[in-house]
C-alpha positions in Angstrom: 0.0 0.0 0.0 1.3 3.2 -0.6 -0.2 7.2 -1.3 -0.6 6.8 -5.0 -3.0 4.4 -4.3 -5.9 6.4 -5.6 -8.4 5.4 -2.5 -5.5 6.8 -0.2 -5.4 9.6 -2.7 -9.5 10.5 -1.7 -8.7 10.3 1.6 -6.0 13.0 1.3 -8.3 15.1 -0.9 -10.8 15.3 2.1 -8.1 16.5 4.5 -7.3 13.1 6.1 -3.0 12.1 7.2 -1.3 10.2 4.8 -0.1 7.9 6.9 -3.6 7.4 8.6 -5.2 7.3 5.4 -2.7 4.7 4.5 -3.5 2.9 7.5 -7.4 3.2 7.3 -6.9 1.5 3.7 -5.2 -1.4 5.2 -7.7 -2.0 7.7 -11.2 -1.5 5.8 -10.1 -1.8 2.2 -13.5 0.5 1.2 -13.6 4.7 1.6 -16.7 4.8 3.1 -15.6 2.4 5.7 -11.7 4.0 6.1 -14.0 7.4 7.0 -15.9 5.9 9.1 -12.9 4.6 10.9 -11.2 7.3 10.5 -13.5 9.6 12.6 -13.9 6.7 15.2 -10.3 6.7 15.7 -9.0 9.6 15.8 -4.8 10.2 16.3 -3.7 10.4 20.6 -2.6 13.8 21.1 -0.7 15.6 24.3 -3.3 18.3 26.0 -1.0 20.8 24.0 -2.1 19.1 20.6 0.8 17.5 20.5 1.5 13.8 19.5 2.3 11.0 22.3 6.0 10.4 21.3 7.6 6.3 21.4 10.2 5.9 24.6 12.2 5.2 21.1 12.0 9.5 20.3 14.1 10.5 23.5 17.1 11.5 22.8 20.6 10.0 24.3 21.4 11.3 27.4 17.9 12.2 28.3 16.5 8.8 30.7 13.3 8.7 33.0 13.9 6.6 35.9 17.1 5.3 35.8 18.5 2.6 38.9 21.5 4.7 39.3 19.3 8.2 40.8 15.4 9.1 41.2 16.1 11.6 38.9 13.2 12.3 36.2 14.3 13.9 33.4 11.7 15.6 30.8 12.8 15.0 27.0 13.1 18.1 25.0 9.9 19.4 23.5 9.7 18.0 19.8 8.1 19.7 16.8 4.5 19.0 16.9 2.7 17.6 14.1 0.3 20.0 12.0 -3.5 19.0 13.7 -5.6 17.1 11.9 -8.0 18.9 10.2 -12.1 18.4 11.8 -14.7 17.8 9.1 -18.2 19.5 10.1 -21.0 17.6 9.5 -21.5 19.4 6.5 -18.7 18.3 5.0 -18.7 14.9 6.1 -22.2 14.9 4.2 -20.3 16.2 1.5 -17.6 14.0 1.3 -20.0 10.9 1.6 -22.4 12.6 -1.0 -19.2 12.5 -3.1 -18.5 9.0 -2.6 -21.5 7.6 -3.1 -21.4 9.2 -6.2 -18.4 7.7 -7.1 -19.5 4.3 -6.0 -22.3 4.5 -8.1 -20.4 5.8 -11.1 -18.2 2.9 -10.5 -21.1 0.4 -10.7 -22.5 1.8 -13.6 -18.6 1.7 -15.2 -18.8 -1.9 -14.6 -22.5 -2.9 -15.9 -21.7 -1.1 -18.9 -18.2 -2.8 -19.4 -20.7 -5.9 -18.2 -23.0 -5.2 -21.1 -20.4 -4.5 -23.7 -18.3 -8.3 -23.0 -22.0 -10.2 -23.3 -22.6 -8.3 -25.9 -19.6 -9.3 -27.4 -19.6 -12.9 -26.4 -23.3 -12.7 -28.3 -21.4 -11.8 -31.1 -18.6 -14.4 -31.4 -21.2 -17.0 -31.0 -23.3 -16.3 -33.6 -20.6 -15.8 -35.3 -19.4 -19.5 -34.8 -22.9 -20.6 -35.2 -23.2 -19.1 -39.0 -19.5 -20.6 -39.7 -20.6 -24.0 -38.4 -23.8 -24.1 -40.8 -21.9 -22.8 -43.6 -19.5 -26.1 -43.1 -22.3 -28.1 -42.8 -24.3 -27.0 -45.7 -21.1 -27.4 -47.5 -20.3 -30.7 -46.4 -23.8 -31.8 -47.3 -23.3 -30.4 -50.6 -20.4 -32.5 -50.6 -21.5 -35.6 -49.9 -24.4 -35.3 -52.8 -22.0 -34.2 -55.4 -20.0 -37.7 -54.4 -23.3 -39.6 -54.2 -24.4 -37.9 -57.6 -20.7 -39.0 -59.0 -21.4 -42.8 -57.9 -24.5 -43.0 -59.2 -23.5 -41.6 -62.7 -20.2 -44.0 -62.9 -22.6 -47.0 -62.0 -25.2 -45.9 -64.3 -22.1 -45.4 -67.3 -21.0 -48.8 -66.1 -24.1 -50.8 -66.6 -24.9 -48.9 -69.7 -21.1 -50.0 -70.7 -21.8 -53.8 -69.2 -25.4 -53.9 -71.4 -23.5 -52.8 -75.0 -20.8 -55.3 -73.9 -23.5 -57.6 -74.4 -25.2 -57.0 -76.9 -22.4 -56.7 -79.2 -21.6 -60.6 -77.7 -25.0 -61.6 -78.9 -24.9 -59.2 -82.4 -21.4 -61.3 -83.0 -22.6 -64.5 -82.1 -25.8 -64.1 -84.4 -23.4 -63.4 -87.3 -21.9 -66.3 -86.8 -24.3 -68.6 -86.2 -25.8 -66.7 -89.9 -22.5 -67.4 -91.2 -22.5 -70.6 -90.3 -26.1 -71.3 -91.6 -24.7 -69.6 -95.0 -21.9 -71.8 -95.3 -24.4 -75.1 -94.5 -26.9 -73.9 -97.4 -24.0 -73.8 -99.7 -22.7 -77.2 -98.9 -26.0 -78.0 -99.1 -26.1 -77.7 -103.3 -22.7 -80.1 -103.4 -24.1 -82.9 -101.8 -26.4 -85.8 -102.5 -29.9 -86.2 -101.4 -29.4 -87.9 -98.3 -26.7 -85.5 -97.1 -29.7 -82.8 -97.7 -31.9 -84.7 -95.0 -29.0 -84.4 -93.1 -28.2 -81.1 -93.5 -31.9 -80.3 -92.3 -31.9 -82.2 -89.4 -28.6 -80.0 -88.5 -30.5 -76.6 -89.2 -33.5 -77.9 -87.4 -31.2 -78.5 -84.7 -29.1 -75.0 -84.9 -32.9 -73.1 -84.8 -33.7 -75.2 -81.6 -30.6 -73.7 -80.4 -31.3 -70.2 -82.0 -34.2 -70.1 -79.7 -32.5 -70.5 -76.0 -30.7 -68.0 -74.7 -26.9 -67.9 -75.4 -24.7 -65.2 -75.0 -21.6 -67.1 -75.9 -20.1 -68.9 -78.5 -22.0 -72.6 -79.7 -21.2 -75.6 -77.4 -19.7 -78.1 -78.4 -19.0 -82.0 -76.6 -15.4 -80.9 -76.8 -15.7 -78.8 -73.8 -15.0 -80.0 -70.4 -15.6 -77.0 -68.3 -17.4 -74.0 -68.2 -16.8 -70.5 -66.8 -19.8 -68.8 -65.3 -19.9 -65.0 -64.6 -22.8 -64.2 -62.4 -23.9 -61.0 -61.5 -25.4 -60.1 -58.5 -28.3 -57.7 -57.3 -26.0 -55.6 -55.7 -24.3 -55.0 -59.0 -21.3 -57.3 -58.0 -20.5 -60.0 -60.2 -19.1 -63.2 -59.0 -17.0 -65.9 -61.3 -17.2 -69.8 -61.0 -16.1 -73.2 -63.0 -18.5 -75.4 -63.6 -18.7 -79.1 -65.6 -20.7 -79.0 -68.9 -23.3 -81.8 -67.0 -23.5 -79.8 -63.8 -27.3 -78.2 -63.4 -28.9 -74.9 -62.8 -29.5 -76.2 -59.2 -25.4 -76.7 -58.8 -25.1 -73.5 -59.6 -27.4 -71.7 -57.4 -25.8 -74.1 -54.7 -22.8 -71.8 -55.5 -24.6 -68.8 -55.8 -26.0 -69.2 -52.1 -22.0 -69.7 -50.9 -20.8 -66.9 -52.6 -23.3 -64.2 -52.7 -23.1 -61.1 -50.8 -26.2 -59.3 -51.7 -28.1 -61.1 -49.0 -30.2 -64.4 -48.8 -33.0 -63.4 -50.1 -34.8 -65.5 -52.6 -33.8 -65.3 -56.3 -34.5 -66.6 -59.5 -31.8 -66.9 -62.6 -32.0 -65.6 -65.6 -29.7 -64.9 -69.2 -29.9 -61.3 -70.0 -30.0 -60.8 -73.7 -32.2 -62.3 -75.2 -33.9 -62.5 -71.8 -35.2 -65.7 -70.0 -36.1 -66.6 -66.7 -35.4 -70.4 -66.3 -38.6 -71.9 -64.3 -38.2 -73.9 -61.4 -38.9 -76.7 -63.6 -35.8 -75.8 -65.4 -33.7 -75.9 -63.3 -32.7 -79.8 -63.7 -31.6 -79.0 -67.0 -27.5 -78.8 -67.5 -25.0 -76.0 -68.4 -24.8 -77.6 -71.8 -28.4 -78.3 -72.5 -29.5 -74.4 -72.3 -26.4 -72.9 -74.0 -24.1 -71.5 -71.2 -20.7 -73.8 -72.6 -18.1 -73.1 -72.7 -19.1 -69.8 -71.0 -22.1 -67.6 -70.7 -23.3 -64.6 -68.4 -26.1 -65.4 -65.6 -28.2 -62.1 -63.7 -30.0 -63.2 -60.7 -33.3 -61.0 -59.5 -34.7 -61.1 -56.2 -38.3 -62.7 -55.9 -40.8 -60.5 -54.4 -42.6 -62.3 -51.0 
């Protein structure tokens, strides 16, 4: 504590010891109550006015009561301190009036400073608030851009999958007409007999014309045949298979090896389309066209 302390300051202002001011501060930490403490204490004084010296403040030589004689000596009269100055009523009213005004003015000081941070902190949080929707409108935006870029690609890749196909099935009709073109001119070279033949063998290639192949014409010289199967998921799956092995084998692999979920299914070639019964399902690989390879879609069956 010291007397640039501004409370100390106010004290002195109103005609109050430095040092007692200082010491009022100490005590009651408040004006109002260092005044009030101030008049209830007010400094000892000699009847002269003078202050009640410390045994400390007599000079050497000077004693009071020594052992050695009865002698009293008086110390030497000291400077006396100027006396404190006696506030009337009226200007103790004053001096509170004042610092209540100041007290209130400090209150005020601090509501507004009060009102100014909240008012502040208002601020930064709806700023924070508007910066947090604007990330989340743009991650949302975002997120359907990337869901608007997967479903384009897997629309481009089934379109690509379906022309894949049917330029299999456009180059296997041209040579199964190829084929048929080269019969009918062997046809003309050939005796009677061979021409009953040659019939039987075109009734046979329009009996094949009319099941569903999507890869090249079977023949007994095949031992194995490789299956792509494509799932509901859009997932295709890849298996080997024996010519003699049946629609039921497969779908025994399908079940294994699907991961689309168990629902119930049926099988079908997709161009030209057919949906094999479940009556068909004994037939083999080889009797409905899918050696030595062929494409399979499976659908879900609605319950």
């Amino acid at each position: 504590m010291s007397a640039s302390d501004p409370r100390v300051q106010q004290l002195v202002s109103m005609g109050f010891e430095v040092d007692r001011a200082i010491e009022a501060i100490k005590i009651n930490g408040y004006v109002a109550s260092a005044i009030d403490w101030l008049y209830k204490h007010p400094p000892a004084q000699f009847p002269e006015g003078r202050k009640l010296g410390s045994a400390s403040e007599i000079p050497e030589g000077q004693k009071v009561g020594t052992s050695e004689s009865n002698e009293i000596q008086i110390p030497e009269e000291q400077p006396s301190a100027p006396p404190t100055k006696v506030l009337t009523p009226e200007e103790k009213a004053e001096a509170l009036k004042r610092i209540d005004e100041r007290l209130k003015q400090i209150r005020r000081e601090k509501i507004k400073e009060q009102e100014s941070s909240e008012l502040n902190h208002e601020k930064i949080r709806r700023e924070e608030g508007k910066k947090a929707i604007e990330q989340s409108e743009l991650w949302k935006k975002k997120k359907e851009e990337a869901e608007a870029l997967k479903a384009k690609r897997e629309k481009q890749r089934d379109e690509d999958y379906s022309k894949k196909l049917k330029e299999q099935v456009r180059l296997e009709k041209l040579a199964r007409q190829q084929a048929r073109n080269q019969g009918n001119k062997e046809s003309t070279e050939v005796k009677k007999p061979e021409d009953q033949q040659q019939q039987q063998q075109q009734q046979q290639q329009q009996q094949q014309q009319s099941t569903p192949v999507v890869t090249t014409k079977p023949t007994q010289e095949y031992n194995e045949c490789q299956l792509q199967i494509r799932l509901t998921n859009g997932q295709t799956i890849k298996g080997s298979f024996k010519p003699a092995d049946t629609l039921t084998t497969v779908m025994t692999y399908i079940d294994k090896n699907r991961t689309d979920g168990n629902k119930p299914y049926t099988l079908q070639t997709p161009y030209p389309r057919k949906i094999f019964s479940p009556e068909e399902l004994g037939k083999t690989l080889l009797d409905v066209g899918l050696v030595p390879k062929g494409v399979l879609l499976i659908s879900n069956v609605a319950i």
